[in-house]
C-alpha positions as CSV (number, residue, x, y, z in Angstrom):
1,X,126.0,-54.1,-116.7
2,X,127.3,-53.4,-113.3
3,X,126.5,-49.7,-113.7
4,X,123.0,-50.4,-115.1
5,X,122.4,-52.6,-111.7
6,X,123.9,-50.1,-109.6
7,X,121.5,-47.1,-110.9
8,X,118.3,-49.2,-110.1
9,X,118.8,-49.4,-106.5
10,X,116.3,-48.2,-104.3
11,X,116.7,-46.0,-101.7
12,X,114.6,-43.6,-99.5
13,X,111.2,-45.9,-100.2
14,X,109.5,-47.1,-96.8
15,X,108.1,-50.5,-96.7
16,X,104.5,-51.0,-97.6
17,X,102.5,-51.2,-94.7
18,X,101.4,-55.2,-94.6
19,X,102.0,-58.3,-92.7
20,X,100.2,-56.3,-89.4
21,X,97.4,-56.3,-87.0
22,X,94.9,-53.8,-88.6
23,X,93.4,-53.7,-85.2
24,X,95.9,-53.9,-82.6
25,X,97.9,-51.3,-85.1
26,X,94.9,-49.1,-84.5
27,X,95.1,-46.9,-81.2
28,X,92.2,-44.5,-82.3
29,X,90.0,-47.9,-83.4
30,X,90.5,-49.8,-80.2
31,X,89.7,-46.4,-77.8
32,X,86.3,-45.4,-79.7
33,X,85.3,-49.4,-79.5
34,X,86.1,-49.2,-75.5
35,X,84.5,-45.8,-75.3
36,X,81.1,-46.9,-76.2
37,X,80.8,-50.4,-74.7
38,X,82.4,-52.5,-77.1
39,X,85.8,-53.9,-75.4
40,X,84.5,-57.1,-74.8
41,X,84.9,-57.9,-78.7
42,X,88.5,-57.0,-78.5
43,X,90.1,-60.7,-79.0
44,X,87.9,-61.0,-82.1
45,X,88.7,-57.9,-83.4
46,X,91.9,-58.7,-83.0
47,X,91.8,-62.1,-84.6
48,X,90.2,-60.6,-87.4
49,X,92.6,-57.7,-87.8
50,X,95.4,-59.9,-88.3
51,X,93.5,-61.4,-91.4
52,X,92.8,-57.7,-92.8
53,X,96.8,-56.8,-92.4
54,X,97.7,-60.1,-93.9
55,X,95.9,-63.2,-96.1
56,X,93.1,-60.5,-96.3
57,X,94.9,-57.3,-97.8
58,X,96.3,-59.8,-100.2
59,X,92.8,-61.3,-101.5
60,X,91.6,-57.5,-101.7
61,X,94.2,-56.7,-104.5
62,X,93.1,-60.0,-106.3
63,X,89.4,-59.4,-106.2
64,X,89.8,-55.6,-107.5
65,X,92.6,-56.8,-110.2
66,X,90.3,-59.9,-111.8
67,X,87.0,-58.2,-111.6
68,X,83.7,-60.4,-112.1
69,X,82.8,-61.5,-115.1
70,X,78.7,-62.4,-116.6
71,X,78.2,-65.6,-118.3
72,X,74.7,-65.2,-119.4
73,X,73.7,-68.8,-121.1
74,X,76.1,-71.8,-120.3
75,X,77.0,-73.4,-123.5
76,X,74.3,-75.9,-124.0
77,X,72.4,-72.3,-124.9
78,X,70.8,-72.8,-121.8
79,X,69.9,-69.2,-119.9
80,X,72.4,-69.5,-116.7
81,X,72.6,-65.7,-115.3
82,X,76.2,-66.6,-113.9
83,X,78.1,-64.4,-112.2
84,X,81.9,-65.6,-111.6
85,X,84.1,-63.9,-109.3
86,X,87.8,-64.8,-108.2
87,X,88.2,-66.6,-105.3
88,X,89.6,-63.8,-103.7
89,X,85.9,-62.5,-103.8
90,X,84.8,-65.6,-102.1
91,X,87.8,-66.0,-99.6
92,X,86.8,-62.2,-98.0
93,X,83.1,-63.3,-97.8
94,X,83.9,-66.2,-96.0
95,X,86.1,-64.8,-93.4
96,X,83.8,-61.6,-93.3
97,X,80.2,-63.9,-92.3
98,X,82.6,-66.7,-90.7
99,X,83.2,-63.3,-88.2
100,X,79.5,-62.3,-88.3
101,X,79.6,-59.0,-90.2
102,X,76.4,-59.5,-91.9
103,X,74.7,-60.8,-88.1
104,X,76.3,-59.3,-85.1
105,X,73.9,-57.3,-83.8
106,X,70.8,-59.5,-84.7
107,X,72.6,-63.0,-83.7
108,X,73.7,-61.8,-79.8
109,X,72.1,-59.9,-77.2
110,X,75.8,-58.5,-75.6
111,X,75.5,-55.0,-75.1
112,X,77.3,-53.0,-77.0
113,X,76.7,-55.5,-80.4
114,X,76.2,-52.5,-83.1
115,X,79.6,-51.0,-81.9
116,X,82.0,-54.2,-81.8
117,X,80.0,-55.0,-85.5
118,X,81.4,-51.2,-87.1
119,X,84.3,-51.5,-86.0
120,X,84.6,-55.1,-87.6
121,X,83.2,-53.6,-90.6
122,X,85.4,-50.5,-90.1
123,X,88.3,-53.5,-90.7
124,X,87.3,-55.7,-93.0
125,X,86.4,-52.1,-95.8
126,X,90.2,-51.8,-94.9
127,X,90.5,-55.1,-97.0
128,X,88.2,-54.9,-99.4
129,X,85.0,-52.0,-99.6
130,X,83.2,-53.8,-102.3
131,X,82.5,-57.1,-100.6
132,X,80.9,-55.1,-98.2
133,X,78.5,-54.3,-100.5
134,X,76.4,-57.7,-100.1
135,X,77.2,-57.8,-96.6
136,X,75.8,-54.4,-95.7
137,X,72.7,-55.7,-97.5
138,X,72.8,-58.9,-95.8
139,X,73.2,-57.4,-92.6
140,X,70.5,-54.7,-93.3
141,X,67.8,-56.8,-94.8
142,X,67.2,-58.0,-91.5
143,X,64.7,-55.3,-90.0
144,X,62.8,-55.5,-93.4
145,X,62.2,-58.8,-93.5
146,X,61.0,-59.4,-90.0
147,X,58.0,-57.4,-91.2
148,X,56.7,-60.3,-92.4
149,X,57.0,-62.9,-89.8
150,X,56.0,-66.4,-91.8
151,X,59.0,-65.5,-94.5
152,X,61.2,-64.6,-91.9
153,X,60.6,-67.7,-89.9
154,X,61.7,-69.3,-93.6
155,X,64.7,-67.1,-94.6
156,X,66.4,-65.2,-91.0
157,X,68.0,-68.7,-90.0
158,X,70.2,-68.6,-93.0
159,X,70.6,-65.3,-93.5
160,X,72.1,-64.9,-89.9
161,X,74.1,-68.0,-90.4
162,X,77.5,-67.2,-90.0
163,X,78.4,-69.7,-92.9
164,X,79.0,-68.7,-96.3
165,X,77.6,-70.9,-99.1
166,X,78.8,-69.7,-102.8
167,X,77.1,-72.5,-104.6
168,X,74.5,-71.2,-108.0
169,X,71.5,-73.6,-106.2
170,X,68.3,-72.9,-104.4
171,X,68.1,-71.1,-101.1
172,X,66.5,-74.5,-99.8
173,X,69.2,-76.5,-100.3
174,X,71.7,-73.7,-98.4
175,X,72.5,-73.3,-94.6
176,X,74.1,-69.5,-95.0
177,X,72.5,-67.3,-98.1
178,X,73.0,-63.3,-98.8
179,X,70.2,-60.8,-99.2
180,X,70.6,-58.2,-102.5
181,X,68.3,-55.5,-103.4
182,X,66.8,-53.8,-106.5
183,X,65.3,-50.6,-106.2
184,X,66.9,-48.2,-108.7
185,X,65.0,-47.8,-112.2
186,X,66.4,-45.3,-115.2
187,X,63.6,-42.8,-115.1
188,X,63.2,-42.1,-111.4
189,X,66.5,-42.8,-109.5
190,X,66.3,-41.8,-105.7
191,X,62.9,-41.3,-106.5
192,X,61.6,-44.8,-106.1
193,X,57.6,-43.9,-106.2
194,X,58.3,-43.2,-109.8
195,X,59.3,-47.1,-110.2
196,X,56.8,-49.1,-112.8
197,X,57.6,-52.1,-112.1
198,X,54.7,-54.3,-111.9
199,X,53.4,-56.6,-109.0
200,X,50.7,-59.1,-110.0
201,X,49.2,-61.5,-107.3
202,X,49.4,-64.9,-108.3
203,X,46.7,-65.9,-106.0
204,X,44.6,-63.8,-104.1
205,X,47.6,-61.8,-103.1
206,X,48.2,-59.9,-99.8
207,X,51.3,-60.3,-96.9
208,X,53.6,-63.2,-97.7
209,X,51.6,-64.3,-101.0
210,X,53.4,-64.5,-104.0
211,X,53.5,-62.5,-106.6
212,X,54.5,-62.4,-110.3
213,X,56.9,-59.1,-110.8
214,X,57.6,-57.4,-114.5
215,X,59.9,-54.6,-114.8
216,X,63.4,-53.5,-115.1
217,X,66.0,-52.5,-112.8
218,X,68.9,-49.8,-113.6
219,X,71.0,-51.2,-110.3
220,X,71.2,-54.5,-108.5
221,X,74.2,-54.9,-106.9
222,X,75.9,-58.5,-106.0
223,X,73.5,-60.1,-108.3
224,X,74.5,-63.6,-107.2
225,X,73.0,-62.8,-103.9
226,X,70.7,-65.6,-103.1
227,X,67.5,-62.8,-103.1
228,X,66.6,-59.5,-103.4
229,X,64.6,-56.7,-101.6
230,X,62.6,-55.0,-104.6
231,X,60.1,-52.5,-104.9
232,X,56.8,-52.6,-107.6
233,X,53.6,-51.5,-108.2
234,X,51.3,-53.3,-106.7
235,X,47.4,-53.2,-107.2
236,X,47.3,-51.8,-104.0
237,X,50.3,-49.0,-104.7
238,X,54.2,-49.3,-104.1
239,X,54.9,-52.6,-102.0
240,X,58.2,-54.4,-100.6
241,X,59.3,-58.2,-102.0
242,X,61.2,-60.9,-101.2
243,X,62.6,-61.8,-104.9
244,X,64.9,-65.2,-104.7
245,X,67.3,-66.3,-107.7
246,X,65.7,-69.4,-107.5
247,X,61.6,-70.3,-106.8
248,X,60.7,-72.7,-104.3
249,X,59.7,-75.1,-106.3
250,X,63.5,-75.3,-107.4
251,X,63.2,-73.6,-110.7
252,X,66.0,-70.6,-112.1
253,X,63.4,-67.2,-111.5
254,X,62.5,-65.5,-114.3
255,X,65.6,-62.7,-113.1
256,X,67.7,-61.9,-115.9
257,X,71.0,-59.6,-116.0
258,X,71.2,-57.8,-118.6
259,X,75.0,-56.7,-117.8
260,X,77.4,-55.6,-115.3
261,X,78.2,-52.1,-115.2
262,X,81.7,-51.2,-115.7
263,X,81.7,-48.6,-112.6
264,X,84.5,-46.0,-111.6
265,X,85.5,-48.1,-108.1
266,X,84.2,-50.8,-106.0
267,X,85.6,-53.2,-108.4
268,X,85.4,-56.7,-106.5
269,X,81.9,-56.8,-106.4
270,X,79.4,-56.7,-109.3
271,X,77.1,-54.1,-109.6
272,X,73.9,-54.8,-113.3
273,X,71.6,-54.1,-114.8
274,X,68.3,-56.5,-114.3
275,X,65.1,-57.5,-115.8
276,X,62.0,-59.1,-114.5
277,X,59.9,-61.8,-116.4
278,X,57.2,-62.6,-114.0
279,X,59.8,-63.1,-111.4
280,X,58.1,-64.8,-108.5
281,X,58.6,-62.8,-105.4
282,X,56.5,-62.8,-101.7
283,X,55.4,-59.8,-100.3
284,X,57.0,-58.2,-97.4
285,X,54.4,-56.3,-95.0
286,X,51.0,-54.2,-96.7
287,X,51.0,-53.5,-100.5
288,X,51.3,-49.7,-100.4
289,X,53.9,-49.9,-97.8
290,X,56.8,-51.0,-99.6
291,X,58.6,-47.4,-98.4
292,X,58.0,-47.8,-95.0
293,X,58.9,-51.2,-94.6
294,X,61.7,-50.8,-96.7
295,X,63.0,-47.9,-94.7
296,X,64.7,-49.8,-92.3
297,X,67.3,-51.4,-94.5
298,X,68.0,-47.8,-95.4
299,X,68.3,-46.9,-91.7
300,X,71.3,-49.7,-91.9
301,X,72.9,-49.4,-95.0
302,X,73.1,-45.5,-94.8
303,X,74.8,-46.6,-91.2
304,X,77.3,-48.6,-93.1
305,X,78.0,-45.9,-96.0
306,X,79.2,-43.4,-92.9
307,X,81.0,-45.8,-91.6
308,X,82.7,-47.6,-94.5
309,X,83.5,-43.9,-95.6
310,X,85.3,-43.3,-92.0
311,X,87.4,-46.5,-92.5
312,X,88.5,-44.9,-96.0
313,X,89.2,-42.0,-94.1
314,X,91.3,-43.9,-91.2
315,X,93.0,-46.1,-94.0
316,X,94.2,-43.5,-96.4
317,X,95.3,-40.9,-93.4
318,X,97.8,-44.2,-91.7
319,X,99.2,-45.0,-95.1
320,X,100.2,-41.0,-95.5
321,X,101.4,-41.0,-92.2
322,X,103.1,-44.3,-92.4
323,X,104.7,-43.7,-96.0
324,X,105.6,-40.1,-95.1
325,X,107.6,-41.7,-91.4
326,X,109.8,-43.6,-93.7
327,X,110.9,-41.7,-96.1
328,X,113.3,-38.3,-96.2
329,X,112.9,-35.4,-98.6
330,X,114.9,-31.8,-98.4
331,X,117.3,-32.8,-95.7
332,X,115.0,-34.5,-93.0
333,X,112.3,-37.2,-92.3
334,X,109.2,-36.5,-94.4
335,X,107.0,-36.0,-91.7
336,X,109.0,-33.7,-89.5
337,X,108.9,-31.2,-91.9
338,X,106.1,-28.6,-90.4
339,X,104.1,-27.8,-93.1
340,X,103.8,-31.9,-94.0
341,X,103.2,-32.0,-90.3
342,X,100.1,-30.0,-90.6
343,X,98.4,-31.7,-93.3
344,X,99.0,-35.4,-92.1
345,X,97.4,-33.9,-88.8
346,X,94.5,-33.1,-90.5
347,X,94.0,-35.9,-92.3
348,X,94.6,-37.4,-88.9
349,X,92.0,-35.2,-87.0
350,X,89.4,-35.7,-89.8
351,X,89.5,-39.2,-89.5
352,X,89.4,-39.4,-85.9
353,X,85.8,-37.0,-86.1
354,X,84.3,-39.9,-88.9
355,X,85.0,-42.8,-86.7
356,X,83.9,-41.4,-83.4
357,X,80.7,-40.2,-85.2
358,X,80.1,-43.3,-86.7
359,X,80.5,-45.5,-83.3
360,X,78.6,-42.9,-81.5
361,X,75.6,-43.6,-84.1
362,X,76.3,-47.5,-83.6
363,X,76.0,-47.1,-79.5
364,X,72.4,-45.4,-80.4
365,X,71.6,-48.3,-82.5
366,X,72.3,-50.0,-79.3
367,X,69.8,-49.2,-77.7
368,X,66.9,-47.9,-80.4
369,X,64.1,-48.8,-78.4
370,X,64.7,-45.5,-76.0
371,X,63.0,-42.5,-78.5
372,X,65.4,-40.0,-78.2
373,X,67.7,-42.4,-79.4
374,X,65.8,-43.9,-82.0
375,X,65.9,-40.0,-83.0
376,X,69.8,-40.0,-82.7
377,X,69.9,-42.6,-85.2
378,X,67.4,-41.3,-87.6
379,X,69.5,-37.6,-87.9
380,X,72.8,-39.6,-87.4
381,X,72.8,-41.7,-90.7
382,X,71.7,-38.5,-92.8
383,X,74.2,-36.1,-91.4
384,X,77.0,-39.0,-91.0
385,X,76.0,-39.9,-94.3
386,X,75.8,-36.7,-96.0
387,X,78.9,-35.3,-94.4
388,X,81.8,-38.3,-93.8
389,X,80.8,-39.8,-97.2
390,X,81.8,-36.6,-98.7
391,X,84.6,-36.0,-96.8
392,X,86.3,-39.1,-97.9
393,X,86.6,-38.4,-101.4
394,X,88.9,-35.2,-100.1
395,X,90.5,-37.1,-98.3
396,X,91.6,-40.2,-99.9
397,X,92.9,-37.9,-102.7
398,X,94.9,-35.1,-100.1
399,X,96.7,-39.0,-98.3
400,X,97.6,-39.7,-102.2
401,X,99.0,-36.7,-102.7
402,X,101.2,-36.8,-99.5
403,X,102.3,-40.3,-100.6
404,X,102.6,-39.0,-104.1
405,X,103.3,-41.0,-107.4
406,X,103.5,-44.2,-105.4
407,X,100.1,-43.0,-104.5
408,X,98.9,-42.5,-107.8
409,X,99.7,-46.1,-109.5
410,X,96.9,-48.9,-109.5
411,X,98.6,-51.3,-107.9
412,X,98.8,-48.5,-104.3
413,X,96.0,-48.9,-102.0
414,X,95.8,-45.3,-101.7
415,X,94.5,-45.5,-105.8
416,X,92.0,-47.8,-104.8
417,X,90.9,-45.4,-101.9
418,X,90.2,-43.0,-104.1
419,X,88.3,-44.3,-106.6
420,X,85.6,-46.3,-103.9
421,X,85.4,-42.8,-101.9
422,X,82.5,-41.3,-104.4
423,X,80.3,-44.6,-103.9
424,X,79.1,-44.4,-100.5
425,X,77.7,-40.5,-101.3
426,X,75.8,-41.8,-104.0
427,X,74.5,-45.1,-103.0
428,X,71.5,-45.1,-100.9
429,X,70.7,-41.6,-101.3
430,X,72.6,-38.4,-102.8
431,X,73.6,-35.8,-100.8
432,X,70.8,-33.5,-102.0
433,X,68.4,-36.7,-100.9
434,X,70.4,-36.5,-97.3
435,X,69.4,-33.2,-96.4
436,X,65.9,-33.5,-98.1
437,X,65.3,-36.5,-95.7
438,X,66.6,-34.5,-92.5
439,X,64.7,-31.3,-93.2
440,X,61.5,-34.0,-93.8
441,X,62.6,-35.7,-90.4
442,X,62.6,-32.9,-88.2
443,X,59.3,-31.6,-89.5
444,X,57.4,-34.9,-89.3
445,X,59.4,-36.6,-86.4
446,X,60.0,-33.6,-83.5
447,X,62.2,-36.4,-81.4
448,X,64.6,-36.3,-84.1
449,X,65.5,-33.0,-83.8
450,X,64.8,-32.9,-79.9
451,X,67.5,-35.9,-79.5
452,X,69.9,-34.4,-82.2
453,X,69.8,-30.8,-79.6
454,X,69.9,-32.6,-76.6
455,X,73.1,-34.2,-77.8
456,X,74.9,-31.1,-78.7
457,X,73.7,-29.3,-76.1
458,X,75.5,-31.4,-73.5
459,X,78.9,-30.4,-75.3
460,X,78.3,-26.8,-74.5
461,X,79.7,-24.3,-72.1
462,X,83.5,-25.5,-72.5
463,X,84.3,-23.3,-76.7
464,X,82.6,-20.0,-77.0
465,X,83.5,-20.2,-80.7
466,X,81.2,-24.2,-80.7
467,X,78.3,-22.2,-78.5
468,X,78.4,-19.7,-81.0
469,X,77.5,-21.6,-84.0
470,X,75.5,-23.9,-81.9
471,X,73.2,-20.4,-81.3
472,X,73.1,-19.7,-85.2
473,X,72.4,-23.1,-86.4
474,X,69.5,-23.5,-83.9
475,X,68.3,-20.5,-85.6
476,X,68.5,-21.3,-88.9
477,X,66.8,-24.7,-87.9
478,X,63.1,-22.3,-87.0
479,X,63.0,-21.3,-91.0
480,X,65.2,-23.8,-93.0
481,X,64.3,-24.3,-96.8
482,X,65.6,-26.8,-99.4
483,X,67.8,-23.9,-101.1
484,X,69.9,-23.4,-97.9
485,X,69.5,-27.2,-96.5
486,X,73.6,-27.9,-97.3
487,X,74.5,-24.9,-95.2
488,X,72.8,-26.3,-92.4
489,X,73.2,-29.7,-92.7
490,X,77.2,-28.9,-92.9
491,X,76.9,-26.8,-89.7
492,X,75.3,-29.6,-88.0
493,X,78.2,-32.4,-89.1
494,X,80.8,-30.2,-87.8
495,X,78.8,-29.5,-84.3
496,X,78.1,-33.2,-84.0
497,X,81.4,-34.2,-84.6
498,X,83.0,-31.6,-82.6
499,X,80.2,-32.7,-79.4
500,X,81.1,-36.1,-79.7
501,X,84.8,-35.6,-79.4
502,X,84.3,-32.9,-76.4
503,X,82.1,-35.4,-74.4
504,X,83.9,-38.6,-74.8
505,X,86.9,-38.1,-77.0
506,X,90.8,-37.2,-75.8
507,X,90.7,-33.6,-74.7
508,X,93.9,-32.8,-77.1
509,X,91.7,-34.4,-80.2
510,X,88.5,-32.1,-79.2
511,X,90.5,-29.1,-78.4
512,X,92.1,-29.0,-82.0
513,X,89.0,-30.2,-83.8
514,X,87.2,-26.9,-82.4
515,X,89.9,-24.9,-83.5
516,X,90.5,-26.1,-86.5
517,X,86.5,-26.7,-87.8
518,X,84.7,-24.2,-85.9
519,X,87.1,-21.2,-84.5
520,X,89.3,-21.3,-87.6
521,X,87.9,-23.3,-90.8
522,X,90.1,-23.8,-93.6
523,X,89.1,-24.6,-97.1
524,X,92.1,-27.5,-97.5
525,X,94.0,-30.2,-96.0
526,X,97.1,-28.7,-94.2
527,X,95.6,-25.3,-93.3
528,X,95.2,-26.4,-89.2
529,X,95.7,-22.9,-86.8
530,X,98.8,-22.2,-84.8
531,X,98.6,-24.0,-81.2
532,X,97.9,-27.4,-82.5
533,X,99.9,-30.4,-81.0
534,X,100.4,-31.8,-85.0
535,X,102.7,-34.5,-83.8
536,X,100.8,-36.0,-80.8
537,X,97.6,-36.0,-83.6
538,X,100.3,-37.8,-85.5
539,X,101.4,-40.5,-83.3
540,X,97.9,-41.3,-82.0
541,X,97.6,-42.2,-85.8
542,X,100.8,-43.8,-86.5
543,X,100.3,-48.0,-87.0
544,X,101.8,-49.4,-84.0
């Protein structure tokens, strides 16, 4: 028995990285947060990055291992609609809207409010990514709904509420509630003017009336949300509504799940399939406008793919780095060996780019109201989101090969990386949809692609190699069709990112991210150019 014991000991495995401070860890976090006016939410951040690297990692494992389950009738027959999650679930909601991740920006006028809320975001995805599902829709329902000032007055109180109310009753009867939506129908996808669901006015119909909606829904995710932005048909064309679980009279809605959909990642949250029975919903803004005043939700939760992606992206890159520190293979340390060296740098460098162009988009939110930076956000979340969101599926899977079979198991975070990356591409518009939307931008909107030159022109004069490509894209931009729109867009995602790093980023960090993505681009992880400082990349990214 003794020699049975003896050959299970374990040796040369590093400790799991836990029991931390996901923020005061984070030395590339904390300096984009200062960079763009957000320091003054540090001892929050703080507070809630010892949650993330403690109680909070914990109750991400449990919420992804016991996933929801759909209790459609209780057992009187009656129809319920019941969605049950583990407490897990329920624990990260609290502590996310306790910390005002669904409200930030709207609940305070501080000045720099967008930042300090990614970067809390940017933590609490390092948790759990599928709880922020419902509060990326809670948090970008906001804009929508103020269309319609009357429902707002009813329904903004709670939503920005920073108190989390799980209870199956009405809104009414709730101090906190969360926002949902339902756009997605089988036969048109992204293409939502191809919806048939039906809107009937109940009365005489128009802004804020209520309406009686028919129809079916291929995609509402968080169904338990206390309502739901959804798009119908109304008499007057496509039109925005207000959809609540309950009616305000206090009766269930005529909302039925059909099922939940058994999905690849994003397991802790609940993602079905819907039905309509004349639903009672309000209408938000015009009938006919339900695109345009739905389009600022998008504006937000596009925001909140890039920069959910770019916490993937941190996340998986620190857990290579820190599982490669701590363990030895062919005679040395992992991690001094120079070929590992140069991939966990570029995992490192990659990561770096997401984040800094995610917070740079977050400081334009900041201040929206001046036009060239209204038209830094409207370019931002379709290149961020096009570009980082795709990113992070190559990179989450290049971080699990560095940590290797531990990587691969379910029970690694690095597994659970992985299989989240693809959602944030496809949700809220495909990459085909991302470059589509741009290329429609800049010919409908000339301030978007005025502000988007503007802000890489300021990087220029310092890298022949970034003025170069700066020269061609510009080019391409005076006769850009859909066929060649990826090309373009990519060219763009690499000059943004590499402008953002040259104005405000450390000097070492821009000087290799021109090198490495502009002078000499390689097809893979691990294929960075000779002259690069791989171990200070490394140590910036190394958890404290």
């Amino acid at each position: 028995m003794s020699h049975i014991a003896h050959s299970h000991d374990v040796t040369n495995q590093p400790q799991a990285l836990e029991g931390f401070n996901a923020f005061d860890s984070d030395k590339v976090l904390q300096y984009w947060l200062q960079r763009f006016g957000g320091e003054w939410a540090v001892p929050a951040l703080s507070a809630y990055g010892h949650q993330v690297g403690h109680a909070l990692q914990q109750a991400g494992f449990q919420a992804n291992r016991q996933e929801p389950e759909f209790h459609s009738h209780n057992r009187f027959g009656q129809r319920v609609d019941m969605v049950e999650y583990h407490p897990a679930y329920h624990q990260l909601m609290q502590a996310a809207i306790e910390a005002g991740h669904h409200s930030l920006p709207w609940a305070t006028s501080e000045s720099g409010a967008h930042v300090a809320r990614a970067a809390l975001a940017y933590l609490h995805t390092q948790a759990d990514p599928g709880t922020g599902c419902p509060l990326t829709m809670t948090f970008a329902a906001v804009p929508a709904i103020r269309h319609q000032s009357d429902i707002a007055d009813i329904w903004l109180p709670r939503i920005l509420a920073n108190q989390y109310d799980s209870r199956n009753v009405p809104f009414f009867e709730k101090q906190g509630v969360t926002i949902g939506m339902a756009m997605t129908e089988k036969q048109g996808g992204s293409d939502v003017r191809a919806n048939t669901t039906k809107a009937i006015p109940i009365g005489s119909g128009g802004a804020g009336q209520l309406y009686e909606i028919t129809g079916h829904k291929w995609f509402c995710s968080a169904p338990m949300c206390d309502a739901f932005l959804v798009l119908a048909q109304a008499p007057g064309g496509l039109s925005c509504f207000l959809l609540p679980r309950w009616r305000a009279d206090g009766q269930k809605n005529a909302m039925h799940i059909q099922r939940l959909k058994k999905k690849v990642g994003n397991r802790s949250n609940a993602s079905s399939e819907v039905e309509f029975f004349g639903a009672q919903a309000w209408l938000i803004g015009e009938e006919g406008r339900g695109v345009r005043t739905i389009i600022d939700m998008v504006a937000m939760t596009r925001f909140d793919c890039m920069t959910g992606s770019a916490a993937l992206m941190g996340q998986a890159a620190r857990e290579a780095i820190f599982h490669s520190s701590g363990r030895a293979a062919f005679g040395k340390p992992l991690h001094a060996h120079p070929l590992m060296q140069n991939v966990l740098a570029d995992l490192a460098l990659e990561a770096e780019a997401a984040l800094a162009l995610a917070m740079l988009t977050a400081h334009a939110l900041d201040k929206i109201n001046d036009p060239l930076q209204a038209g830094l956000v409207r370019a931002g979340t379709a290149i961020g989101k096009y570009w980082i969101c795709k990113r992070a599926v190559l990179q989450t899977f290049e971080a699990m090969e560095c940590v290797g079979g531990v990587g691969y198991v379910e029970d690694s975070v690095l597994a659970r990386l992985y299989k989240e990356a693809p959602v944030n591409s496809i949700w809220e518009g495909s990459g085909n949809i991302q470059c589509l939307d741009l290329l429609r931008a800049m010919q409908k909107e000339p301030q978007t692609l005025q502000a988007l030159m503007l802000e890489l022109e300021k990087a220029g004069g310092r890298f022949a190699a970034f003025d170069d490509l700066l020269q061609q894209t510009q080019q391409q931009l005076t006769n850009t069709d859909e066929y060649q729109a990826r090309r373009t867009m990519e060219s763009l995602a690499r000059l943004w990112q590499a402008a953002t790093l040259i104005q405000y980023g450390e000097p070492m960090v821009a000087d290799a991210f021109v090198k490495a993505r502009i002078e000499q681009p390689g097809v893979q992880f691990g294929t960075l150019p000779v002259g690069i400082d791989c171990q200070a990349i490394i140590a910036r990214h190394l958890p404290a």
